[in-house]
N, C-alpha and C positions, 0 to 999 in steps of 0.2 A: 347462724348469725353471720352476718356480711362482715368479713374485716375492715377495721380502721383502724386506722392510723391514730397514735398519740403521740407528745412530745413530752420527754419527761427531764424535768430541773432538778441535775441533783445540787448539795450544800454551799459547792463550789462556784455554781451559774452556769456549769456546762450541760447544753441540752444532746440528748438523744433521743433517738427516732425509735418506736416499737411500735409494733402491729398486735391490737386487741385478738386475742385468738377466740377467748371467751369467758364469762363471767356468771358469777354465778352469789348467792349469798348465803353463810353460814351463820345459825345465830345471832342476828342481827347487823354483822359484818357481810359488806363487803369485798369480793374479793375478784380480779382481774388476772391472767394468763395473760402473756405477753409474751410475744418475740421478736428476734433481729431481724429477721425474713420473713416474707409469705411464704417462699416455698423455699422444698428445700429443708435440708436439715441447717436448722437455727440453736443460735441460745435462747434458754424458756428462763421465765422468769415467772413466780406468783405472787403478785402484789396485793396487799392491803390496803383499803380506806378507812385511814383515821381521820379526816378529817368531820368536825362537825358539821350538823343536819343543816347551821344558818351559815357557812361557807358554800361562797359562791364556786369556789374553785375544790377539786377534787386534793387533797394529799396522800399520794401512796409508798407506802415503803416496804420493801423485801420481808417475806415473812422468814424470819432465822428461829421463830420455834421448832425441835424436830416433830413432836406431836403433833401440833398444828400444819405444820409442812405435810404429815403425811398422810393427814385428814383430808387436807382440800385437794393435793395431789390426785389422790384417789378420785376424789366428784371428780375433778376438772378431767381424767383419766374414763370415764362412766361416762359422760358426757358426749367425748370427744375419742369414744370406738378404735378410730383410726392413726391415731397417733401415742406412740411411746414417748413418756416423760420420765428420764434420769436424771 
């Protein structure tokens, strides 16, 4: 998967910049890998889409479940070979 670039709004209005590292979906969910950097060691981040099917715009927020966190971790970890995610 080619990286791109997202901008993401948090509650406040302040936007930041991450790069899609990769994505993938669980159970109906999906879910986004993201980081600060293309290369380079980055912060990771794995986001969820809650938002609904008739939203034109995506909404995603940090997964803070542990189980869930260490479910998709893993895929996105299966995946992506080449890189360690802490």
């Amino acid at each position: 998967m080619d990286t791109n670039k997202i901008i993401l709004i948090d509650n406040e209005g302040n936007e930041e910049e991450f790069y899609i590292e990769e994505q993938t979906r669980v159970y109906g969910k999906n879910y986004i890998l993201v980081s600060t950097a293309q290369e380079g060691d980055a912060e990771a981040l794995i986001l969820k889409d809650i938002s609904e099917d008739s939203n034109e715009e995506a909404a995603y927020v940090p997964v803070d479940d542990e189980s869930e966190l260490a479910a998709v971790m893993k895929i996105f970890e299966e995946m992506l070979d080449d890189i360690d995610i802490q």
